[in-house]
N, C-alpha and C positions, 0 to 999 in steps of 0.2 A: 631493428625492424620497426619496431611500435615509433621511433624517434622519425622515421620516412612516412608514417601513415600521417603522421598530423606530427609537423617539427617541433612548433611553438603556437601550440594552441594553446597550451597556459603558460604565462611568462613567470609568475611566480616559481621559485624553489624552492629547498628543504622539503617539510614532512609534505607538506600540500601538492607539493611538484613531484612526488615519489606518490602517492595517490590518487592521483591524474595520470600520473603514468597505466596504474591497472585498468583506467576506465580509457587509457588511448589503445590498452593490449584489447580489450573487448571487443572497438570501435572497431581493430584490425581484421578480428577473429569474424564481424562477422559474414553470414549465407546467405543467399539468396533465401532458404527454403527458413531462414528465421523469421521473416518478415510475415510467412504465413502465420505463425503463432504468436505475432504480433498482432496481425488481424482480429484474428479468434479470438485472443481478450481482448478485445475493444468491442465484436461483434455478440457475444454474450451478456454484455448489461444494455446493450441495445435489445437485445431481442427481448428480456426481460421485461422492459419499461415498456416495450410495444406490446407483449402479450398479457402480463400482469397490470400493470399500468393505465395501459391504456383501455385491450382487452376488457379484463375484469372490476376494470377501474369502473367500465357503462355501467357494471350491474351496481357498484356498490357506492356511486356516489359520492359526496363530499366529506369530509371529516373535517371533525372540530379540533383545532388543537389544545394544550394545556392551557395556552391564553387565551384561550373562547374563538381567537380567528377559524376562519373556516376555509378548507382548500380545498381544491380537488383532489384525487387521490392519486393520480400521476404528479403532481406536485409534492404530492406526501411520500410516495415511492420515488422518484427521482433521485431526490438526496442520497438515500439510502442507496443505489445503485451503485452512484457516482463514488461512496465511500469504500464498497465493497469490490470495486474496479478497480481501486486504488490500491486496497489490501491484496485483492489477488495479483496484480503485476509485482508487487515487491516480493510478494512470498514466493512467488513461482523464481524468481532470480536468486533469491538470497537463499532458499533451502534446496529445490532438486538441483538447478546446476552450479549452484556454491559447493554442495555435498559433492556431486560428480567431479568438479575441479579437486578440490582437496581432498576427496580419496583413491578415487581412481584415477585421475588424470597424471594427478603426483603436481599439477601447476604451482601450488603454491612453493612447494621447493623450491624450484627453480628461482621463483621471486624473493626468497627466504635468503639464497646464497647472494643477493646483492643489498646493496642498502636499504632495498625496505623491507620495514618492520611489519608483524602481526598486525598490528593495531590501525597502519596504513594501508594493508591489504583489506582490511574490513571496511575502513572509509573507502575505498576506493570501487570494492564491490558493491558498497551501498549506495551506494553516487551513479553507477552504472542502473543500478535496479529500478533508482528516481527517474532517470531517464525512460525507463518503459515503460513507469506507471503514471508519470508527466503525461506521454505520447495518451494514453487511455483516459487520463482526466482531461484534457485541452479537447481531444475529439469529441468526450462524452459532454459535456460542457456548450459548445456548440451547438449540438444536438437537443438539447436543452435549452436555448435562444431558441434555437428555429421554431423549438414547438411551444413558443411563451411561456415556460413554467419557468422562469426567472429571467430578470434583466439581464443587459450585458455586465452593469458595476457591480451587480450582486456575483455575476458569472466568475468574474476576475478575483472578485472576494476567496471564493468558495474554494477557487484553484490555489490560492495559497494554503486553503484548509487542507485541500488533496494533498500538497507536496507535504505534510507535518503528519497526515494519515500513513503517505505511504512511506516514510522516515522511519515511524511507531514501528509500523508491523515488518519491515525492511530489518530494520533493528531485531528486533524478537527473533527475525526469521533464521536470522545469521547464527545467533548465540543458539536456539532451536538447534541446528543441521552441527554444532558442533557434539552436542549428546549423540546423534545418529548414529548406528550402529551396522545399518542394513537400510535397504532401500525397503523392506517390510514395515521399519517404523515409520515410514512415512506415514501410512494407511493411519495410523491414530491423529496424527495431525491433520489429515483431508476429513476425517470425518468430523474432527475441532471446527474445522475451518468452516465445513457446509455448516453444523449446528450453529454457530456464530451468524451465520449467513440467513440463517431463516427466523431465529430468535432474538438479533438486538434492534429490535424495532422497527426492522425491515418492510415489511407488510402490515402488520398493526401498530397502534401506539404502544407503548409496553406497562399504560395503565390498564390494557385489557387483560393483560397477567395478575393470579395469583400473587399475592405480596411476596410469598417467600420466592417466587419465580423471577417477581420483576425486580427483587433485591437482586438476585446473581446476573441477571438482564443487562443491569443496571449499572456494576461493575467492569464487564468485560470490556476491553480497547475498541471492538468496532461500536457497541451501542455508543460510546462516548464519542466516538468520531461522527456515526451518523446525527448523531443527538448534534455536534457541534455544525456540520455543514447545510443538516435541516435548516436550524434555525437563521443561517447564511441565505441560504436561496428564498426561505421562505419570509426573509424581512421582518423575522420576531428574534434577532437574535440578543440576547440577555447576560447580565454581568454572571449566570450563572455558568454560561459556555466558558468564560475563563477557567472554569473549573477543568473542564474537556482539555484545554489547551495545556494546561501544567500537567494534567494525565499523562497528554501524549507528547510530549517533554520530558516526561520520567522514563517513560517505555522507550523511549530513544537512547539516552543514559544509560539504562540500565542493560538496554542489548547490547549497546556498542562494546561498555566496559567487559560484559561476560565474553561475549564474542572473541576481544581481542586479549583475553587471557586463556581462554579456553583454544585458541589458535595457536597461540606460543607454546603452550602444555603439549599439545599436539604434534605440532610441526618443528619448534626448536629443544627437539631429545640431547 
């Protein structure tokens, strides 16, 4: 069926052409009524940067950044949106309905009884979740031209930062949902997720933290993604972003590998 939705949209074979395959069974699967929840994450860090951003941005002004430049603060909020639009479209893929597929749907069996592997069904879901969270940076990005808080070459920049953003936590999200036990542990991970959301430098710089606060700040995968696409939009970016970039290089690593052992454990008894 998946081989009639799209014949030879990838000509390649082997493991790549058996991992394409899960992102052409997605393509098939999907609903009209998905496209609303496609919406809705795109329309949430819009509304953000319009009411924080822009909104509260009139009362508060310009800010300075660590290299003395100075921006507005829908410039300095911006980034940050665009990083956290990036983390919510993969996570919303790769953990509630990666979970819901391979526990209650029973899908990944079925994919398990033919030649692809664990480790191709996680590429393959992650590749799909790029695609949602692509969809939400290229929009938000635009949105972002239109209101001059960055160029178009810094824009296109920024959107390869997004695709390694939502890679990171794509990755994480996958190996995450295979510890899952219940749809109740979800609730610790959402509330991870908002706390990540309001404290990795989102709204303030994260020099306005406490030391020992803006040390843990400072660690987490979204400060490092915002801290890397900030410095992208905002035209101060520094040999120290490469820091950011092997970060979120390891976190990709590191989820793929669990993920796709933690799936085999699971699914090939």
């Amino acid at each position: 069926m998946v081989t009639l939705v799209l014949p030879r949209l990838v000509a390649f074979e082997g493991s790549s052409r058996r991992s394409a395959s899960v992102v052409e069974r997605n393509m098939a699967a999907l609903r009209t009524a998905y496209w609303v929840v496609l919406l809705s994450g795109f329309l949430e860090p819009v509304l953000y940067l319009f009411s924080i951003g822009v909104g509260v941005g009139a009362l508060i002004g310009d800010l300075r950044l660590p290299d003395g430049r100075v921006v507005g603060y829908a410039a300095f909020v911006s980034p940050a949106m665009l990083a956290s639009s990036a983390m919510s479209g993969a996570l919303s893929e790769t953990t509630f309905n990666f979970f819901g597929k391979m526990k209650y749907m029973r899908l990944y069996d079925g994919m398990l009884a033919t030649p692809v592997r664990p480790i191709e069904v996680a590429l393959g879901e992650l590749a799909w979740a790029m695609i949602r969270g692509n969809l939400y940076a290229a929009a938000f990005l635009v949105v972002m031209v239109a209101m001059g808080l960055t160029t178009i070459g810094l824009a296109l920049v920024a959107f390869v930062a997004a695709v390694l953003v939502g890679f990171a936590f794509g990755g994480a999200g996958m190996a995450l949902s295979t510890f899952m036990r219940s749809w109740q542990d979800f609730d610790l991970m959402v509330a991870v997720q908002f706390a990540l959301f309001l404290f990795s430098g989102t709204f303030v710089p994260a020099q306005a933290y406490p030391p020992v606060l803006r040390w843990l700040v400072e660690v987490t995968p979204l400060y490092r993604s915002v801290h890397l696409i900030r410095g992208i939009t905002t035209g101060t970016f520094t040999p120290g972003q490469v820091a950011d970039v092997a970060y979120l290089l390891a976190v990709v690593a590191v989820g793929l590998a669990v993920a796709g052992r933690r799936m085999e454990r699971l699914l090939c008894k």
